[in-house]
C-alpha positions in Angstrom: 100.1 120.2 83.0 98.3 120.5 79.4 97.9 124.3 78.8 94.9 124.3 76.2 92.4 121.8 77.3 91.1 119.2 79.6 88.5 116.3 79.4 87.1 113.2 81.2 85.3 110.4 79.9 83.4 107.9 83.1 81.9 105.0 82.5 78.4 104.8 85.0 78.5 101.6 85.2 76.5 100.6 82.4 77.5 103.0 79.5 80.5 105.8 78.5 78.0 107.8 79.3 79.8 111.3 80.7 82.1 112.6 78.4 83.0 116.6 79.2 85.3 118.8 77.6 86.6 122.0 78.8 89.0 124.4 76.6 91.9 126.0 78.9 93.2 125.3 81.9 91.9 122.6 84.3 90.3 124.4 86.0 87.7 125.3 83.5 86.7 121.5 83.4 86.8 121.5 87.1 84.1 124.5 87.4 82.0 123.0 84.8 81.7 119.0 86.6 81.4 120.6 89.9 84.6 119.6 91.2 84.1 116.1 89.8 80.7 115.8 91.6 78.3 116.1 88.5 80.0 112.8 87.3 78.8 109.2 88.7 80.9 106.3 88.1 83.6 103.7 89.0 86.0 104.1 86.3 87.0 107.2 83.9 89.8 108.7 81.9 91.1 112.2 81.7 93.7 114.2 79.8 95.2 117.8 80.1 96.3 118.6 76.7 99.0 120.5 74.6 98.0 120.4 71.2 100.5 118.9 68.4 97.2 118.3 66.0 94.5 120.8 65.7 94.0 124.2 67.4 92.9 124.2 71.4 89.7 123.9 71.3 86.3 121.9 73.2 86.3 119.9 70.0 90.1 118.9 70.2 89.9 118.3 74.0 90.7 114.7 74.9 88.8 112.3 75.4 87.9 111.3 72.0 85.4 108.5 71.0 84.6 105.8 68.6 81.8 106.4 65.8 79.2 104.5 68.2 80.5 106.7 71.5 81.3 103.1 73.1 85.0 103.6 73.1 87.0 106.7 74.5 90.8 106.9 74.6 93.2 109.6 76.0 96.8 109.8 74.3 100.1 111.5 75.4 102.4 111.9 72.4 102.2 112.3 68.5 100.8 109.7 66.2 103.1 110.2 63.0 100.6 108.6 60.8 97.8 109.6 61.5 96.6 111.4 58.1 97.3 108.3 56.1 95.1 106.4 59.1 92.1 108.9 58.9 92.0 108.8 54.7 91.9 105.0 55.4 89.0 105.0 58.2 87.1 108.3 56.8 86.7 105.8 53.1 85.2 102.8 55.4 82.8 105.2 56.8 84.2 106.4 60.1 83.1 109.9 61.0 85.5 112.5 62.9 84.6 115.1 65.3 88.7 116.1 66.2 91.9 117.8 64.5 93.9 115.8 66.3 95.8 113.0 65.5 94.4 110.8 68.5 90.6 110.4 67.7 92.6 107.9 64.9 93.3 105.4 67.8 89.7 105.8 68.6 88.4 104.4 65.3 90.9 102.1 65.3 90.5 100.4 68.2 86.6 100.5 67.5 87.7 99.1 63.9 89.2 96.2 65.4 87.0 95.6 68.8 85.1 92.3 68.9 84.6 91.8 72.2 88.3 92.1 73.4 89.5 95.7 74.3 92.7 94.6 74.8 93.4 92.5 71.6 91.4 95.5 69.8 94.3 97.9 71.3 96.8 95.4 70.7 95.6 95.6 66.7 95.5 99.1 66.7 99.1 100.1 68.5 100.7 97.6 66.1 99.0 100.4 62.9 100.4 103.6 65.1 104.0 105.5 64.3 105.6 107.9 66.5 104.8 108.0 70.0 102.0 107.2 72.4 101.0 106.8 75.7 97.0 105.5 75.2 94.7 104.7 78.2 91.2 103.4 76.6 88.1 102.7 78.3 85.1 100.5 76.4 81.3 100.7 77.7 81.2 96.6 76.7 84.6 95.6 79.2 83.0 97.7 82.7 85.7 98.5 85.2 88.7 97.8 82.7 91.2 100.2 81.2 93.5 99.0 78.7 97.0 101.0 79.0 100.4 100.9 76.3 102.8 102.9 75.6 105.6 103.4 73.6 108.1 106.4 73.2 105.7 108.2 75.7 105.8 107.4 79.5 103.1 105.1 81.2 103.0 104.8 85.1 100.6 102.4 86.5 99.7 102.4 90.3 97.7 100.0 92.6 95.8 101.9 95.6 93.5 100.8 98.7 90.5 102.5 96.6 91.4 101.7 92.6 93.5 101.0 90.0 95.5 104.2 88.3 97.2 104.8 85.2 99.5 108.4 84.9 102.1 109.7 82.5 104.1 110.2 85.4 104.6 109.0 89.2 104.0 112.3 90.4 100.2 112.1 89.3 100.1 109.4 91.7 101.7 109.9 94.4 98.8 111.0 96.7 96.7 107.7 95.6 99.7 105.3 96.2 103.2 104.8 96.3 103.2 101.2 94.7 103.4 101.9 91.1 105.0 100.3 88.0 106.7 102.0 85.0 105.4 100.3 82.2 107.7 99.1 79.1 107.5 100.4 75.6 105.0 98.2 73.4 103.9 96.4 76.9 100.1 96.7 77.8 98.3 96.3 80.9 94.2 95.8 81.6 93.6 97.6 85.1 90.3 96.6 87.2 
């Protein structure tokens, strides 16, 4: 449904390895991965994006990624914060590539990561204001996506060939119909 941009970020299996960005409509990103077929790997993220934060743009497409490209994370919403956030992680040495106010949950979960992606977003969601929907994927935790949400829906779904996170059952309906709606400030870790 984003207007501006699109972007996926797979894991192969043994590194976040695949991270493409399109500016426009989806279809853009679809021409340019082949219809998904360029990309090998068993579990990925995506976003379709409506800029709040930065102009639309390759650069502000989501997926964005930790300093060490080990973490990527798509958001739904608007981090209030996030300036104030930046400032902080920009003077212990993080680097930006983004406008936008989600690349801050990137460095903050990578701030915080030691070995747990889920305590890492757990840390990190607790430092966010406003809204946020955040599915994060980690090269370290293979097969896992940490989800939360708050102010900003989160649909989870369990089908006969994955695991699924959406901002909204329609997104899911042709994978499965056995989904959960996920509470504000709940998380979930999807195999």
């Amino acid at each position: 449904r984003g207007y501006d941009s699109a972007g996926l970020a797979v894991r192969d299996g043994e590194n976040l390895a695949q991270v493409v960005k399109a500016k426009g409509r989806l279809s853009n990103l679809i021409e340019k991965t082949d219809g998904g077929k360029a990309l090998k790997g068993n579990c990925g993220i995506g976003h379709t994006r409506w800029a709040t934060h930065g102009q639309p743009s390759e650069r502000n497409a989501h997926p964005h990624t930790s300093c060490a490209n080990d973490i990527a994370v798509v958001h739904n919403g608007i981090i209030e914060n996030f300036r104030e956030l930046r400032e902080e992680l920009e003077a212990e040495g993080h680097v930006f590539d983004s406008e936008t106010d989600t690349e801050v949950a990137a460095h903050l979960i990578e701030k915080y990561y030691q070995g747990n992606l889920l305590e890492a977003v757990q840390k990190a969601s607790a430092r966010l204001l406003g809204a946020y929907g955040l599915a994060v994927i980690c090269e370290h935790n293979p097969g896992e996506i940490v989800a939360t949400r708050k102010d900003s829906p989160i649909v989870l779904g369990l089908g006969a060939d994955g695991a699924y996170v959406a901002s909204d059952i329609v997104a899911l309906i042709d994978a499965t119909r056995d989904v959960v709606i996920l509470e504000d400030e709940q998380f979930a870790v999807m195999h």
